[in-house]
C-alpha positions as CSV (number, residue, x, y, z in Angstrom):
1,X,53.9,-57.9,-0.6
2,X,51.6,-60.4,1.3
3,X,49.3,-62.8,0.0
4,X,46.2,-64.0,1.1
5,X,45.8,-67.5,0.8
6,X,42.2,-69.1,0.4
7,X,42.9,-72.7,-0.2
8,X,39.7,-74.4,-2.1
9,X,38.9,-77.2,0.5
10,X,39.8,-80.5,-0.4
11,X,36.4,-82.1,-1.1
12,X,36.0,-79.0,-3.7
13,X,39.1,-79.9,-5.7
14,X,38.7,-81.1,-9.5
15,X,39.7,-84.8,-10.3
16,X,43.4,-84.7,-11.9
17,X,43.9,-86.2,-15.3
18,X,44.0,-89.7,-15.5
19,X,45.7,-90.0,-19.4
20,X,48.7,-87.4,-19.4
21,X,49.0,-88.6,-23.2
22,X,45.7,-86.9,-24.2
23,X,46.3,-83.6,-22.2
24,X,46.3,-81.1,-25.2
25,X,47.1,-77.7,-24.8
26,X,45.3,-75.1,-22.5
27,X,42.0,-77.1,-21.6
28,X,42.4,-77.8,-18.3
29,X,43.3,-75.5,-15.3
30,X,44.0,-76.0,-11.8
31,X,42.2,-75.7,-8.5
32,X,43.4,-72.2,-7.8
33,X,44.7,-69.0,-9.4
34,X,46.3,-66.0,-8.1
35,X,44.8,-62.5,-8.3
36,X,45.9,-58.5,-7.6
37,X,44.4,-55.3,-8.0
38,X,46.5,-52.1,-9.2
39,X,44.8,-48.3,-8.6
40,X,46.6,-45.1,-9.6
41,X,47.5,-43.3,-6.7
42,X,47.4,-46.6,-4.5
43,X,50.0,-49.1,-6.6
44,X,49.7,-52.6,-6.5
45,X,47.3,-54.6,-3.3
46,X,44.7,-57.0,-2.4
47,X,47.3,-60.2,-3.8
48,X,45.2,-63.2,-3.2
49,X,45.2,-67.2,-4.5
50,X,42.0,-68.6,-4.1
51,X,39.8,-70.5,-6.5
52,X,39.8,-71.1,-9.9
53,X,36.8,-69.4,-11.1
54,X,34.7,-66.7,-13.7
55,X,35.7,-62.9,-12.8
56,X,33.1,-60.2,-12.7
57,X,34.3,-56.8,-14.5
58,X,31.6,-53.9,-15.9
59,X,30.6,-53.8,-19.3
60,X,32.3,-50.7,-19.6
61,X,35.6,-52.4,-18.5
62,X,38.3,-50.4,-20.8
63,X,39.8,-53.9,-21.9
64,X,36.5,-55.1,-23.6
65,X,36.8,-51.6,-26.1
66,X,39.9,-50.8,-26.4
67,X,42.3,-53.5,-25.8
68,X,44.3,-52.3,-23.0
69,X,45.7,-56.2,-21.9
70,X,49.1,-58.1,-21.7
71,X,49.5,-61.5,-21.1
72,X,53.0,-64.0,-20.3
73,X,53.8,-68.1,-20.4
74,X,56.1,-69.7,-19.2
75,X,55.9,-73.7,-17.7
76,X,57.0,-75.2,-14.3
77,X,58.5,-79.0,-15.0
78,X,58.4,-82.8,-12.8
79,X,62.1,-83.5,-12.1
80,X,63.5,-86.6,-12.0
81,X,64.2,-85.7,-7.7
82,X,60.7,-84.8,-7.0
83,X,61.1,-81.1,-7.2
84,X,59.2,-78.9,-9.6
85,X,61.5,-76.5,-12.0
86,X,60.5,-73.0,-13.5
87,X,63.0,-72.5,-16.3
88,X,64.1,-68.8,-16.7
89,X,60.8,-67.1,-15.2
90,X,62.4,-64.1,-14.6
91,X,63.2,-63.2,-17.9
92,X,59.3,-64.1,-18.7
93,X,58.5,-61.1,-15.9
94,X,60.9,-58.7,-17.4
95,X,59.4,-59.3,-20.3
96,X,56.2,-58.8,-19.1
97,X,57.4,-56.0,-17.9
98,X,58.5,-54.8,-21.5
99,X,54.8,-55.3,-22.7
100,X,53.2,-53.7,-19.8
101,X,55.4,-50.6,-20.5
102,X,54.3,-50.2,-24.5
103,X,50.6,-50.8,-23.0
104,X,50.6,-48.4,-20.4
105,X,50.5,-50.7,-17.9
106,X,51.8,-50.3,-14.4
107,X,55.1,-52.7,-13.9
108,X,55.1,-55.5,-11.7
109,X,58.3,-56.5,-9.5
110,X,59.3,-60.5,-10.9
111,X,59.8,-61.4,-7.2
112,X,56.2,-60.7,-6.4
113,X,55.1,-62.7,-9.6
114,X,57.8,-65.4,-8.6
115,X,56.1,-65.6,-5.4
116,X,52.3,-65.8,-6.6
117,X,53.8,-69.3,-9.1
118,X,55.4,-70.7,-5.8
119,X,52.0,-70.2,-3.7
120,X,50.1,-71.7,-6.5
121,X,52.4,-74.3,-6.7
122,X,52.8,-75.1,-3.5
123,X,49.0,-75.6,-3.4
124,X,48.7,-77.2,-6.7
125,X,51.7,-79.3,-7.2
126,X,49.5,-82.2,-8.0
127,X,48.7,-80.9,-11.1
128,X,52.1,-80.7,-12.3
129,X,52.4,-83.9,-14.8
130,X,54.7,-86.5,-13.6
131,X,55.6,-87.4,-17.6
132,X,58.0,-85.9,-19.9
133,X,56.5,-84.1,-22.8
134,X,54.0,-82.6,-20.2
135,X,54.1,-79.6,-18.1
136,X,52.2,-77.1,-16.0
137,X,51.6,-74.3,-18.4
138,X,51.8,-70.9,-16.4
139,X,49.7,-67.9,-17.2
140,X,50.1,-64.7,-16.1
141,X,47.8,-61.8,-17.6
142,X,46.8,-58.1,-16.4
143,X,44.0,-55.6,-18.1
144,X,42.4,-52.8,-17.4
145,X,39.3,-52.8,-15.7
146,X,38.3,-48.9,-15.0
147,X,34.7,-48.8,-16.5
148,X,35.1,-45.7,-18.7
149,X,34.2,-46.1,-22.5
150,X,36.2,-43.3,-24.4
151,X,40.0,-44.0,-25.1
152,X,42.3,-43.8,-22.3
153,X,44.8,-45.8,-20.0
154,X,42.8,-47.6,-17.4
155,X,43.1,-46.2,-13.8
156,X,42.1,-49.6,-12.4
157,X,44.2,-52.9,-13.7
158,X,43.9,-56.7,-12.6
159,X,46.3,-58.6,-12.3
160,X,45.7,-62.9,-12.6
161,X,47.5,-65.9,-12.8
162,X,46.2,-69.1,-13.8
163,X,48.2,-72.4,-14.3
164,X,46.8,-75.8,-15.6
165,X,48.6,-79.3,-17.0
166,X,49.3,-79.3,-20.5
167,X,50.9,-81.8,-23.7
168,X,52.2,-81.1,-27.3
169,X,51.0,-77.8,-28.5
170,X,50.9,-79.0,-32.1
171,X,48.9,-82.1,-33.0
172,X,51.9,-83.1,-34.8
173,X,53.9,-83.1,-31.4
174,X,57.7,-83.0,-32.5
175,X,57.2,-84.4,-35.3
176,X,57.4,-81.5,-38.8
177,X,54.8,-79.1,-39.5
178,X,53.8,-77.3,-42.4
179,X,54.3,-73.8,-42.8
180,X,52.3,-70.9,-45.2
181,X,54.2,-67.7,-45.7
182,X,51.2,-64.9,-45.8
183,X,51.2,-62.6,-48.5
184,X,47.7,-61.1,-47.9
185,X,48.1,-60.0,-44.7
186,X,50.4,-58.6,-42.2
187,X,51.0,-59.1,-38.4
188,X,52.9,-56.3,-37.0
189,X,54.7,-53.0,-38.6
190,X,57.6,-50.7,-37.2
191,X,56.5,-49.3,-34.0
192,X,53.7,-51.3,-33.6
193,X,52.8,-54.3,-31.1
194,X,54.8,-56.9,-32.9
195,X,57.3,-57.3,-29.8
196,X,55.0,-57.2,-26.8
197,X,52.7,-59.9,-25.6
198,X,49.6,-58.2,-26.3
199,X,46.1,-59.6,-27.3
200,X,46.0,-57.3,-30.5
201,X,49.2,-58.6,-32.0
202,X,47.9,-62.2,-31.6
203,X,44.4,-61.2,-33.0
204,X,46.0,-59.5,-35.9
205,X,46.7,-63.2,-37.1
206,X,44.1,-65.0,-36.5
207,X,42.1,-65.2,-40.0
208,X,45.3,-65.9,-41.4
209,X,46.0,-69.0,-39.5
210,X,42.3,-70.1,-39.8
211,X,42.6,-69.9,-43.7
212,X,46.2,-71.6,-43.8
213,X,44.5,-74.8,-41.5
214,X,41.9,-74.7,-44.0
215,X,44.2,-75.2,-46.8
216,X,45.9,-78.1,-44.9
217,X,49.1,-76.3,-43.2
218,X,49.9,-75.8,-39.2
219,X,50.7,-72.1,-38.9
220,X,51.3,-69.1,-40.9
221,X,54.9,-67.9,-41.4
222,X,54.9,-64.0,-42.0
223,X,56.9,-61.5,-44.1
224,X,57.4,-58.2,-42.6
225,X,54.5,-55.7,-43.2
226,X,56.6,-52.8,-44.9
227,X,58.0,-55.1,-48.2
228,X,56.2,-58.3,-47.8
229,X,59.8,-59.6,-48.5
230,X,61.4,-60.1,-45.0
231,X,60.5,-63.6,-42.6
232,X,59.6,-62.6,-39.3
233,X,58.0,-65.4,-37.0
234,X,55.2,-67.9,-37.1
235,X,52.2,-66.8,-35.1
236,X,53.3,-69.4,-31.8
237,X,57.0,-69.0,-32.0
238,X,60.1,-67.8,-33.5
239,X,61.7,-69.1,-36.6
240,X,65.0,-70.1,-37.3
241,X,66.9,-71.9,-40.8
242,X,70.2,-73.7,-41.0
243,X,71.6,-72.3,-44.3
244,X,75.0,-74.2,-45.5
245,X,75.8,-75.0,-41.4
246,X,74.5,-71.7,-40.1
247,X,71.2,-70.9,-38.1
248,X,70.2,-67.5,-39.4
249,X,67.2,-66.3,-37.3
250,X,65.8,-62.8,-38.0
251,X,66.6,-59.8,-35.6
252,X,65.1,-58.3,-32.8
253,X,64.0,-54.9,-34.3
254,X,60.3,-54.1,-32.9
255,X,57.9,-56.5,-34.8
256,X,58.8,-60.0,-33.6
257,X,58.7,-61.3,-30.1
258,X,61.9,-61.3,-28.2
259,X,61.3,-65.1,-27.3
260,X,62.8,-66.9,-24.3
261,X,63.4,-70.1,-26.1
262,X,64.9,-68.1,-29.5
263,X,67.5,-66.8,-26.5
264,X,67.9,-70.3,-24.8
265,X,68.6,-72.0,-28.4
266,X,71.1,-69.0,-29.9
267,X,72.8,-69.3,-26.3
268,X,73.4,-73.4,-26.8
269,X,73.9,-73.3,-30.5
270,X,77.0,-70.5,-29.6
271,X,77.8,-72.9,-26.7
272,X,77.8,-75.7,-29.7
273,X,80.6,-73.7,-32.2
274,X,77.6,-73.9,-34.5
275,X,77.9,-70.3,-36.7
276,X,74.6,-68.2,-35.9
277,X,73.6,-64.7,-37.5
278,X,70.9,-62.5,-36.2
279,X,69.7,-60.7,-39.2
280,X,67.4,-60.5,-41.9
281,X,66.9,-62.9,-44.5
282,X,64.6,-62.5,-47.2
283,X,61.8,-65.0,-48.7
284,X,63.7,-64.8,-52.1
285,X,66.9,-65.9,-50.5
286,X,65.4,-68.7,-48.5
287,X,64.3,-70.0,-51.9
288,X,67.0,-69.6,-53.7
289,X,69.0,-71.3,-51.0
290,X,66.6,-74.8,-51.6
291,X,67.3,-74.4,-55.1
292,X,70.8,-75.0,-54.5
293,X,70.3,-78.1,-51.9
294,X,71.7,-75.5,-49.0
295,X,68.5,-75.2,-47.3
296,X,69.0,-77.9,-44.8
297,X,66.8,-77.5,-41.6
298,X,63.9,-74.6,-40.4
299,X,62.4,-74.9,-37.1
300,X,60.7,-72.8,-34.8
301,X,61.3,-71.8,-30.8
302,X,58.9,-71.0,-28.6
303,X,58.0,-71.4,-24.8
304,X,54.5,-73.9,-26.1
305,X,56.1,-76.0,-28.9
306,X,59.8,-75.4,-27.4
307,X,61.4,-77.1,-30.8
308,X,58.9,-77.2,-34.2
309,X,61.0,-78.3,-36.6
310,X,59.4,-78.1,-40.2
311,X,58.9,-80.5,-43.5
312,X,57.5,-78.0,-45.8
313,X,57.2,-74.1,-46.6
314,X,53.9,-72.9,-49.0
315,X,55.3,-69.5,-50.8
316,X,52.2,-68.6,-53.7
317,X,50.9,-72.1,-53.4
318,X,53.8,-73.9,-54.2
319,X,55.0,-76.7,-51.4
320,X,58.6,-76.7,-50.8
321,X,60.3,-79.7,-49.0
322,X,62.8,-78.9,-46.5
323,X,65.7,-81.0,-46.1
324,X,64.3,-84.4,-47.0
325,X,61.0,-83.5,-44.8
326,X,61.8,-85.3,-41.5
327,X,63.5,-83.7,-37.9
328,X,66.7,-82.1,-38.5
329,X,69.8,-83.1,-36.6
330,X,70.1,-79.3,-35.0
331,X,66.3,-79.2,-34.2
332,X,66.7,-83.0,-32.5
333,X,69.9,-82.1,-30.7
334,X,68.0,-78.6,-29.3
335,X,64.9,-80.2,-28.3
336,X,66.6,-83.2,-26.6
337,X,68.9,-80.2,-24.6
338,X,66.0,-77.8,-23.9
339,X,64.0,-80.6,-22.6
340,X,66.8,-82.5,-20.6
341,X,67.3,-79.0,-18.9
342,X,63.7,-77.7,-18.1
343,X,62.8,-81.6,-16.7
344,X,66.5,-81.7,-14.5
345,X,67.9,-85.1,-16.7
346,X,71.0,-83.5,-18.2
347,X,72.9,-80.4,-16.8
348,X,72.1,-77.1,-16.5
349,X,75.1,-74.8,-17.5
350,X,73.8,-71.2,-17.9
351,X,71.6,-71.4,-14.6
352,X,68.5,-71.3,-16.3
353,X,66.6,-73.9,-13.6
354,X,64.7,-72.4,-10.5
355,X,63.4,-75.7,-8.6
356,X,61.0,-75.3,-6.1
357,X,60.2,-78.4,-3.4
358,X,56.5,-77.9,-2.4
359,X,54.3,-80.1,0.0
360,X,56.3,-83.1,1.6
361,X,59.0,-82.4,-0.4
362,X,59.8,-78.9,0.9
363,X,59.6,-80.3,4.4
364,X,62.1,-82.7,3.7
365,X,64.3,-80.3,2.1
366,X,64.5,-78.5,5.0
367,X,65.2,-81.2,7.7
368,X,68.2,-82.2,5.0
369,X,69.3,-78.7,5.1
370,X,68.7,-78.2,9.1
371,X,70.8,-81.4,10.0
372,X,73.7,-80.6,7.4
373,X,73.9,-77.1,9.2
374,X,73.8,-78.7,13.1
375,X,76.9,-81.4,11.7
């Protein structure tokens, strides 16, 4: 597919942080975004990166009533050579694909999205943070747009991707957080939306997480819906405990998120000889388990906090410590790794890296790579 490109003129473009320190998290987007249309009976067309600006959709858009959206993130990194790395996008657009599937939603081929990020790139590589422990934070989202207000799939779906510079997703950066397992309500049941990247399985948790900041902890840490009894995930990421020298990380069974990062960290902790077990694990045993001094490190993964690890747990409003409340050595050593990968400073063994050489750098690339191929 062909895109259009509408570059916002020079004189147009947005001044580019000055303090990479104070960047936050998803409050500040680039100068341009890219945007598709979908029809049934016509597929996917009009693919377009322009400016960064408000869309117009009807009232009646099916999306506003009924919820009909999916949504991806992934991040593109500064290395250390002046190239830009997306670490394992593809798997973010098969996923996206996954949710777009369970939403009725028409499928999207990952090279076309690949393309859009290195056309946005390209033109807004200068808003890619030169600092480790900031990134470009990358998000693709599509919804249904047909104005029709009575329950259906949406004949008409846009497609848009918008990118922008962004820090630590906690305030606490990598340093702990604070967990509250939720009792009162529940996320996501079986067959439900608890896998998929969809605005309804976020909203779901919202009051929850508003009343567990109020009470003074970072994120809620659910239970499955059925028994109350099961962990799943916390609301931004997946969750995973060292137990006696083995992560234990609950399985992928239809109500948690099949996270990128929960895959990257089970793949080096196996590449590690550290024991792992996908399965479930139950509230009662993770307690029982810090009564006997065996609960040594929980930490969550995900692609906006990469490595949380966790100094406390609230279960019926009673604060338990884990380990002796700082980092974990297992959460350190992942964070460390993950990092070192996505920003090109150590290795990358599993081929996880896609780097991309926009502007200047691309140019040189290819005069490199044009007199290595005339010697």
């Amino acid at each position: 597919m062909d895109i259009k490109i509408e570059p916002v003129p020079l004189a147009e473009r947005k001044p580019k942080p000055s303090d990479e320190s104070a960047l936050g998290f998803g409050k500040l987007y680039s100068d341009h975004m890219f945007s598709m249309r979908w029809t049934r009976g016509v597929g996917w067309h009009d693919a377009l990166v322009s400016k960064y600006k408000p869309i117009a959709i009807e009232p009646s858009a099916l999306v506003l009533h009924y919820g009909q959206t999916i949504f991806e993130g992934l991040k593109a990194y500064r290395n250390p050579k002046g190239g830009i790395n997306l670490f394992r996008a593809e798997n973010n657009f098969n996923r996206f694909n996954i949710s777009a599937q369970r939403l009725d939603l028409p499928t999207v081929e990952p090279t076309v999205l690949i393309k859009a990020i290195e056309a946005l790139i390209e033109l807004d590589h200068e808003w890619v943070p030169h600092s480790q422990g900031a990134s470009l934070y990358v998000r693709p989202f599509m919804f249904g747009v047909e104005p029709y207000v009575g329950l259906k799939s949406s004949s008409q779906v846009q497609l848009l991707v918008i990118t922008g510079p962004v820090g630590a997703y906690y305030p606490e950066g990598f340093n702990p957080v604070k967990l509250q397992v939720c009792e009162k309500y529940s996320r996501a049941g079986p067959g439900g939306l608890g896998s998929v990247k969809t605005a309804a399985n976020y909203a779901a948790s919202l009051l929850a997480e508003k009343e567990a900041q109020q009470a003074g902890f970072t994120q809620v840490l659910w239970l499955d819906a059925a028994e109350r009894k099961f962990i799943e995930e916390v609301g931004s990421m997946n969750i995973l405990l060292k137990i006696g020298g083995t992560v234990i990380t609950p399985p992928l069974g239809g109500t948690i998120l099949s996270g990128i990062t929960r895959d990257s960290v089970l793949a080096l902790l196996r590449s590690w000889n550290v024991p792992v077990e996908e399965r479930r694990i139950s509230i009662d045993e993770v307690l029982e388990q810090h009564r006997q001094g065996k609960l040594e490190e929980i930490f969550g993964a995900g692609t906006a906090a990469v490595i949380s690890p966790v100094s406390v747990m609230n279960f019926k409003g009673e604060n338990y410590t884990v380990g002796d409340g700082a980092t974990g050595p297992i959460a350190k050593r992942l964070f460390e790794e993950l990092t070192g990968i996505q920003y090109g400073i150590k290795p990358d063994p599993f081929g996880w890296i896609q780097t991309l050489y926009p502007g200047q750098q691309q140019a040189q690339v290819q005069t490199a790579n044009a007199a290595r191929a005339a010697n």
